[in-house]
C-alpha positions in Angstrom: 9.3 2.5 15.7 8.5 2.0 19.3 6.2 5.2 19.4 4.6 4.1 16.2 3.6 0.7 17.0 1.6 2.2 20.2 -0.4 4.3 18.2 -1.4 1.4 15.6 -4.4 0.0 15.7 -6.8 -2.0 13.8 -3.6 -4.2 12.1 -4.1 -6.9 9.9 -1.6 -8.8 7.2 -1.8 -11.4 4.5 1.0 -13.5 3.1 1.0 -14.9 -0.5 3.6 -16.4 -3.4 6.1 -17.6 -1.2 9.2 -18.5 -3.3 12.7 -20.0 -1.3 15.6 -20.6 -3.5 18.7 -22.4 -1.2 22.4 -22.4 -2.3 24.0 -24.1 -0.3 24.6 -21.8 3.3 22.6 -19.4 1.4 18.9 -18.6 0.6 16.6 -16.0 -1.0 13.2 -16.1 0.3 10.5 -13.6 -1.4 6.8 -13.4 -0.8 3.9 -10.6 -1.1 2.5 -8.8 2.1 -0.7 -7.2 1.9 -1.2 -5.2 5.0 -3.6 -2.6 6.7 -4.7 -0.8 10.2 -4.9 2.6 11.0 -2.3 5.0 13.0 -3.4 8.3 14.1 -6.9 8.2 12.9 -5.3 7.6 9.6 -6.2 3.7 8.0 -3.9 2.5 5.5 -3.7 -0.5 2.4 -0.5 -1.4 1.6 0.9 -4.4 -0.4 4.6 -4.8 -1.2 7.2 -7.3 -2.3 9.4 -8.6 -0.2 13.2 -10.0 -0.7 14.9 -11.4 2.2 18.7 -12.5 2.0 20.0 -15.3 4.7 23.1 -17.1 5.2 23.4 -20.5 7.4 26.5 -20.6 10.0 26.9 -23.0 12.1 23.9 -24.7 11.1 21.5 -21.8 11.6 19.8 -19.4 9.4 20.1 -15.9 9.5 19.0 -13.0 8.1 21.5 -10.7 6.3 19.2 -8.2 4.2 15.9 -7.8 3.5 14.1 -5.5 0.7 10.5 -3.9 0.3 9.3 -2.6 -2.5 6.0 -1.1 -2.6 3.2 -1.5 -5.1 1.8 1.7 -6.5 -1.6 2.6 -5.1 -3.3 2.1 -8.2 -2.3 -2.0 -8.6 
């Protein structure tokens, strides 16, 4: 990821829908990511879902998973 991030350029991102759900020392936060740039000469358009799992100990949350689903190119 380290090489990857040196070759990026051109990066932007837009966050939209939020949605958190708490229960009690736990929490689901999802939202939408649109995001673009170019690596390698190559530019990119991406926009995915995104599910992200935390727990609260000791009166801090944390994250425990997260999931990204892509949308296909054509939505």
């Amino acid at each position: 990821e380290a090489d990857a991030l040196r070759v990026l350029k051109e990066y932007n991102y837009k966050v939209d829908e939020w949605r958190i759900d708490i229960f009690d020392d736990a929490a689901v936060a999802s939202f939408i990511i649109n995001y673009n740039g170019q690596m390698r000469n190559r530019k990119f358009y991406i926009k995915s879902r995104v599910s992200v799992f935390l727990i609260r100990k000791n009166g801090e949350w944390r994250i425990v998973h997260e999931h990204w689903s892509r949308f296909p190119e054509s939505f």
